[in-house]
Each structure stands twice: as structure tokens, then as C-alpha cells.
N, C-alpha and C positions, 0 to 999 in steps of 0.2 A: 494489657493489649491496646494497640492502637484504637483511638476515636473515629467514629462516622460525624460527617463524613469528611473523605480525603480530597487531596488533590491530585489530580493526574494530568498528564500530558499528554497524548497520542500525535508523534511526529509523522508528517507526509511530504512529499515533492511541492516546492514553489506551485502554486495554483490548483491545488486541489484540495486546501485546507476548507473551503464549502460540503465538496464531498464529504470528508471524512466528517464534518460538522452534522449536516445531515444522517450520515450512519448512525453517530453517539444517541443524536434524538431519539432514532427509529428503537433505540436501547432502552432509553428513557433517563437518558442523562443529557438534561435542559441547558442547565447552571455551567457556561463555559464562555469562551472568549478565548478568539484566533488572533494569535501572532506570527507572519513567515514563517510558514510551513508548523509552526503547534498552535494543535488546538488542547486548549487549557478545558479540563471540565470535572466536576463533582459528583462523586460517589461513595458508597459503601465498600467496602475491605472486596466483599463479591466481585466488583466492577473490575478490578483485575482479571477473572477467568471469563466473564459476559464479553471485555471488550478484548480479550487477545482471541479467543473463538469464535471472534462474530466480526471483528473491523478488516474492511475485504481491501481499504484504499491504504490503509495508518502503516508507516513500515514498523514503528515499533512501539509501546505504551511505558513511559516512568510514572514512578511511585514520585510525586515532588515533595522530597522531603524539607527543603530548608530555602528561602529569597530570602536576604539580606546585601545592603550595601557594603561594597570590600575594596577599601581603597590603597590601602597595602594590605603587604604578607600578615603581620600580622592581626591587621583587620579579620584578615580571610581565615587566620588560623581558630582567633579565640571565637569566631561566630560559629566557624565549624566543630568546635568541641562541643559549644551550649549546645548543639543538638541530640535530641534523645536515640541514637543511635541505639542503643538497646532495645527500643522494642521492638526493633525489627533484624539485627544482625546479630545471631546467635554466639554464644562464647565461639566456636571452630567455624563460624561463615565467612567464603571469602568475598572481600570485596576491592576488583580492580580498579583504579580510579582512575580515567581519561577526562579530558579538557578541550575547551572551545572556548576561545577566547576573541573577541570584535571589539574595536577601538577601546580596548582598557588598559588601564593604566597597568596590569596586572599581563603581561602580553607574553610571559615565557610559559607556555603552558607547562614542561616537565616541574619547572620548578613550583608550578599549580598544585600539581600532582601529587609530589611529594608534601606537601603541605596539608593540602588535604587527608591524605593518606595517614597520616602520622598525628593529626586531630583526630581523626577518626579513631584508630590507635589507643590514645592514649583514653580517651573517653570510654573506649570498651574494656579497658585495661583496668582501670576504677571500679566501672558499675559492675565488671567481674570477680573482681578481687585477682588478677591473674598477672603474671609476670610478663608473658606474652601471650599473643592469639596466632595460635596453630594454622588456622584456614586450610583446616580438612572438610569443610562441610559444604551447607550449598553457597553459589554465587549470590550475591546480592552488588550487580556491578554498578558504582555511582560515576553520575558523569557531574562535571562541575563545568556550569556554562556561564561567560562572563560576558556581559554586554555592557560596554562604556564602566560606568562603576558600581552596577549592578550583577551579584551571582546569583543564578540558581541554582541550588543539588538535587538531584533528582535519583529512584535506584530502578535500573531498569527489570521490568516482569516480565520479557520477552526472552530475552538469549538469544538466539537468531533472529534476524528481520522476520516480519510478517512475511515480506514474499516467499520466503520460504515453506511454502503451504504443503512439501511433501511428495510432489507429485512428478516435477521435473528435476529427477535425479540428471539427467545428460541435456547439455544446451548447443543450441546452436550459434552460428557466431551473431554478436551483438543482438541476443535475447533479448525481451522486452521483459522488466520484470511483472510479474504477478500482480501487485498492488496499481499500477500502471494501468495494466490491460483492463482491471476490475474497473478501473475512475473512468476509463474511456467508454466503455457497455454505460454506463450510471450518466455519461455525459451526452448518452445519445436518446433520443426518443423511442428504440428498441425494449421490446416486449417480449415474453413471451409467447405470445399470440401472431406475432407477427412474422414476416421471415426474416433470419438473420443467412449473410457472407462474410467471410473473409477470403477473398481471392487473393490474397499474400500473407496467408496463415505464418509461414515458416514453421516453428516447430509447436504452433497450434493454442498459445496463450488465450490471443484474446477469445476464441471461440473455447477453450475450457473453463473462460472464468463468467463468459455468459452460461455456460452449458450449468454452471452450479450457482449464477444467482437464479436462473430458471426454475432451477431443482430446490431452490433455498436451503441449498448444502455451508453451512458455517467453514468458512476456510480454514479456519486451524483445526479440524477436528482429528485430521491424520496424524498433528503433531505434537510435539511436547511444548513446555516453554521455561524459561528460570522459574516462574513464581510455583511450578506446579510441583517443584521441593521445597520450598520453603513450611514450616511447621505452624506458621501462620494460615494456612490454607491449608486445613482438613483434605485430606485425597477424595473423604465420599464426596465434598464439596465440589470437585472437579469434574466426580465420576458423574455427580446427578444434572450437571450443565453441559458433561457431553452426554447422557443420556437423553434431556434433554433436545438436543441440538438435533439429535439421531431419528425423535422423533418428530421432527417439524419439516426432513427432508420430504420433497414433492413429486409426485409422477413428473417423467419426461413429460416436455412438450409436444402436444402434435405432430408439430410441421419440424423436421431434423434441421439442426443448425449445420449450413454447409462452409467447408475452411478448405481451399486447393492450394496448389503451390504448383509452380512449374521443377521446382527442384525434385526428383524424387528421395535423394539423401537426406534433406530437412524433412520430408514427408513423414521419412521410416521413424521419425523422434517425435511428430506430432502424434502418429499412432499409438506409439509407445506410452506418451503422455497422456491420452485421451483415454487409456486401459488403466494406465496410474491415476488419476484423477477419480475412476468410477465414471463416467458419463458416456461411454461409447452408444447408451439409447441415447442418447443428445445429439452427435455430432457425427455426420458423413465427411471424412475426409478422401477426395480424390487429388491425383494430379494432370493440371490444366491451366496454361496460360490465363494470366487474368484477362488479358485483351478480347479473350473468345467465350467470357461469361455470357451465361442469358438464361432469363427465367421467365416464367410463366403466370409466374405472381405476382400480385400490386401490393404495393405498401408495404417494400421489405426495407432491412436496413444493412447497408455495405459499413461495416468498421474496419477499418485496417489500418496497418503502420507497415507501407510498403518503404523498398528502401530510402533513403536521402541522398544518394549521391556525394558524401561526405570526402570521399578522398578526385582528385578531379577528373582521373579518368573516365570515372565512370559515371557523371554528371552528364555526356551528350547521352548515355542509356537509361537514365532515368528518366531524365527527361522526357526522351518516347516514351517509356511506359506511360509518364502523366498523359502525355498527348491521346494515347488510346483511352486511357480510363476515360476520359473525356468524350469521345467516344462511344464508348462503349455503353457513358449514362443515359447518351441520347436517345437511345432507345429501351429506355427504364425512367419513364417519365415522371413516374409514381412510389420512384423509391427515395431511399434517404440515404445520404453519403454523410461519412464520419472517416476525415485521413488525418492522421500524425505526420509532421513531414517538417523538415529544418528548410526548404526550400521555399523563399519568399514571393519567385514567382509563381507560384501552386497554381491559383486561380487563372492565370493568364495562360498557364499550358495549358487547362482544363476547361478553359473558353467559359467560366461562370462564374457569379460572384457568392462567394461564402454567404449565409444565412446571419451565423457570426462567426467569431472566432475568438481561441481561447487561450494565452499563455501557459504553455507546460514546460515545466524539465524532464526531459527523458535521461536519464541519471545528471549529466554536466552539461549536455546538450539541452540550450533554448530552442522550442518547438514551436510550432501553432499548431492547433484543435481544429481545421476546418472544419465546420458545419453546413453541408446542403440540404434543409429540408423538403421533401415533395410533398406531396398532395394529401391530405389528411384523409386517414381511413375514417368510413363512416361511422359515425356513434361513438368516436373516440372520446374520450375521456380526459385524458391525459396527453396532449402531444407538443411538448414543449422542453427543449432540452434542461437541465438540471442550471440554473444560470446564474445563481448566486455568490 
């Protein structure tokens, strides 16, 4: 059997490798170190089912099996055989092999592929005694990543992205994924206790992925993942961490988290979503121009990713909508603003200046984070966005 402890990976979007770094900790895995977009960190064989059921920002966790320098093919070939490939991919497991390759000298990824693939091969072919390997069994898919004249192998325990938490079978156009919406709640000084909006829900992301750090509902728990057939990982070992998980969910929050939309077609899919999720005690969604919000409360916090205006027409109607939000905060003295938005004049239609602001990719799209803070609720504790 594999040694404690390992090495893993948990990949995330350009600028949110802090979040997902602070997630690991809150897991209890210290021992790590971030590079564009992975964070690299130390675990037991366990840390596969802790961090695919528990990492709310991470799109997906590998097993890193093997770093070495590969400065030709067959550099790349005979490192990849020395590795112990048997104690993890069974005589009949299959294992796809894709590639990522940045300024190396190694720059054809298929012929990567094949290389890999066929080390990998012949190594199981050996410590099996076997003519060939069938790959009827589970997936153990490796990715071979090449930086300048460095690889790493890694074998991913996920199988679908994280975002894929289950819940939003039907999307609306240009969704915001799951993992996204989660960094954005964690990047704001939103609380429980506090009131949360999104008056440009669409189909209701980011107010279901507060609604379940509220509830401290584990995001993978509706789903499966690769590592959860692998024979390396006992099923009770699974069953007792979603057991676990199951029991650490939290009463709803007080005060209901509100998400509108003026569309009501998008609407019908946040409902939907909000039923699929579990959280409907969490979240009130109605439909209602953002420009005509108003609450009654102090010290709540607005999160959203209203549109961008990304194709040009529709740039002079974003723009108004900024103009009102703007507006609209002026009499919410006391709240906190948190917008996603590819538009560099943000601040300037919205007549204020950000708090800070934060580099994000919204899948290929470069983004800012604006941050307006208001007025600190009393006795708070904590009110300081996540800023590391």
C-alpha cells in the first residue's frame, strides 16, 4: 500500500489559490505551497475523500504521483516507468492520459501522451506478469504537466470538476460556476448573521453556495468522485466521511438570504436549483429589478456578478444598470458591496471607490473583485475581507 503521507494538488481559477489554501488549513492540512492556480499540500491516503467533500473553491484534487526533469522523449519515457505505478492502478484500471505543456522543450503534447501512456503500460505489464492491460476497471486518469523542463504526474480523485456539486442539473446562459460563486461568499465579509442579496441571482449560484457555507453543508456530499472506486479506498471509509459531513450540517439561518432577478425564466432555474441544493429554508427568491432593491436592515452584504456587457451592444445597458446600482447604494449606507464585473470603468459609473480589489478569472475571462465596505456592525469580530 501507498506511504503517508502524500502529495496532492488541489487546482483553482488564477486568484483564488489563497482561498482554496485557507480551505486545506481549516481541514488540517498545513504542509503546502501555491503555484498559479495549485495549491500543493500534505496528507494521509484519507485526504482524498476530506478534500473532494469538503473543498468548496478547488475545481479538482490529484494524487501527485511523480516530479522529475524530462528533457527529451526519452527522458520523459524511462522516469515515467521508474514509477511505482502498481500501487495504485490495478491489473484492469483504466488510466487516460492528457497533457499540459508551457515553454518545454517537450511541446507536442499528443506525442506526450503517447509516451506516457505506453511507460505507464509497460510498467504494469511487468509488475503484473500480464501480456496486456484490459482497462475494465476504475479510472485512475493521469495528467502529465510540463513546465519549461520540469514534469509533474499527477492521477486525478475527482472525475468531474468540483463544480459539479449536483445540484444544477439545467444552466442558464453564461452560469457562473459553483467553485466561483463559493470564492466570492469567502471573499466578502458576509456572515451568517448578517443579511445577504443578490439582486442579479440568475439562476441563483452565488446565494446557494452561501445558503450551504451557512448550513456548513460539505459540497460534494450529493456526489460521487473517481477515487470513490478505487480499492485503495474502503467504501465504509467514504460512507463514515459522508456520515460525518451529514452530521455537522447547521440549522438555517435566521434572517433568509434574498437573490431576485428581473428575468423570470432564469428565475424558474434558480428555484429549481434552490430545491436541488436542499436550502429553500435559506433562500427567498423573488422577481424584481435590481435598481428598485431596498431593505430595512443595516450591515447586510450585496454579492453578485451582474452582467459584463461583453458583446458591444449591450455595453450602453450595462452600463445603466451600473449607474443605478450606484444609486441604489446610496441609500444603504451601511451595507457591503461585493461585484464581479470585466468592466474597468465599474467604479466610475458607480460614483465610489472600491475598498480593494481583486484579480479573478471567470473561466477565460479576466475579472475584478470589487470590494465596498460599509460601516462595521457592532461587536464584530471579524470584518475584513479574506485578503491573502
Amino acid at each position: 500500500m501507498p506511504s503517508d503521507p502524500l502529495q496532492f494538488v488541489a487546482t483553482t481559477s488564477f486568484g483564488l489559490e489563497a482561498v482554496v489554501s485557507r480551505e486545506l488549513q481549516a481541514l488540517g492540512y498545513t504542509d503546502q505551497h501555491n503555484i498559479d492556480g495549485h495549491v500543493f499540500f500534505k496528507g494521509p491516503m484519507e485526504a482524498i475523500c476530506r478534500s473532494n467533500l469538503w473543498l468548496r473553491s478547488a475545481e479538482r484534487v490529484g494524487l501527485v504521483f511523480g516530479q522529475f526533469p524530462a528533457h527529451d522523449f526519452g527522458e520523459l519515457f524511462d522516469r515515467t516507468m521508474a514509477l511505482p505505478w502498481e500501487e495504485w492502478i490495478p491489473s484492469d484500471g483504466q488510466f487516460p492520459v492528457s497533457c499540459r505543456s508551457v515553454k518545454s522543450m517537450l511541446h507536442s503534447t499528443p506525442d506526450c501522451q503517447r509516451i506516457v501512456k505506453k511507460a505507464i503500460v509497460e510498467r504494469l505489464k511487468r509488475a503484473y506478469g500480464l501480456g496486456w492491460i484490459p482497462e475494465t476497471g476504475p479510472t485512475y486518469a493521469v495528467e502529465i504537466s510540463l513546465l519549461k523542463n520540469d514534469a509533474t504526474l499527477t492521477i486525478d480523485t475527482s472525475g468531474d470538476g468540483l463544480h459539479k456539486r449536483g445540484y444544477r442539473k439545467l444552466t442558464a446562459t453564461a452560469p457562473l460556476r459553483e467553485t466561483l460563486a463559493a470564492a466570492l461568499v469567502q471573499l466578502s465579509v458576509w456572515r451568517p448573521e448578517r443579511p445577504f442579496a443578490d439582486p442579479c441571482c440568475g439562476s441563483g449560484t452565488i446565494p446557494i453556495e452561501a445558503a450551504l457555507i451557512a448550513k456548513n453543508v460539505a459540497p460534494g456530499l450529493k456526489r460521487e468522485f473517481a477515487a470513490s472506486q478505487w480499492p485503495q479506498l474502503d467504501r465504509a471509509l467514504w460512507r463514515n466521511f459522508r456520515d460525518e459531513a451529514q452530521a455537522l450540517i447547521q440549522p438555517a439561518p435566521t434572517e433568509k438570504l434574498l437573490a431576485s432577478d428581473i428575468d423570470a425564466e432564469v428565475l424558474s432555474l434558480a428555484r429549481y436549483h434552490v430545491r436541488q441544493a436542499g436550502v429553500e429554508d435559506c433562500i427567498r427568491v423573488s422577481q424584481a429589478r435590481c435598481e428598485t432593491f431596498k431593505s430595512s436592515n443595516r450591515f447586510g452584504c450585496w454579492i453578485s456578478n451582474p452582467p459584463y456587457g461583453e458583446r458591444s451592444g449591450d455595453l450602453p445597458d450595462v452600463e445603466r444598470l451600473y449607474h443605478d446600482l450606484g444609486e441604489v447604494w446610496e441609500f444603504l449606507p451601511d451595507w457591503s458591496y461585493f461585484v464581479l464585473t470585466t468592466h474597468g470603468g465599474f467604479e466610475r459609473i458607480v460614483n465610489r471607490h472600491a475598498t480593494r480589489r481583486r484579480k479573478i478569472y471567470n473561466g477565460k475571462l479576466p475579472c475584478t473583485y470589487y470590494q465596498f465596505l460599509g460601516t462595521r456592525p457592532p461587536m464584530a469580530s471579524e470584518e475584513s475581507p479574506q485578503d491573502h
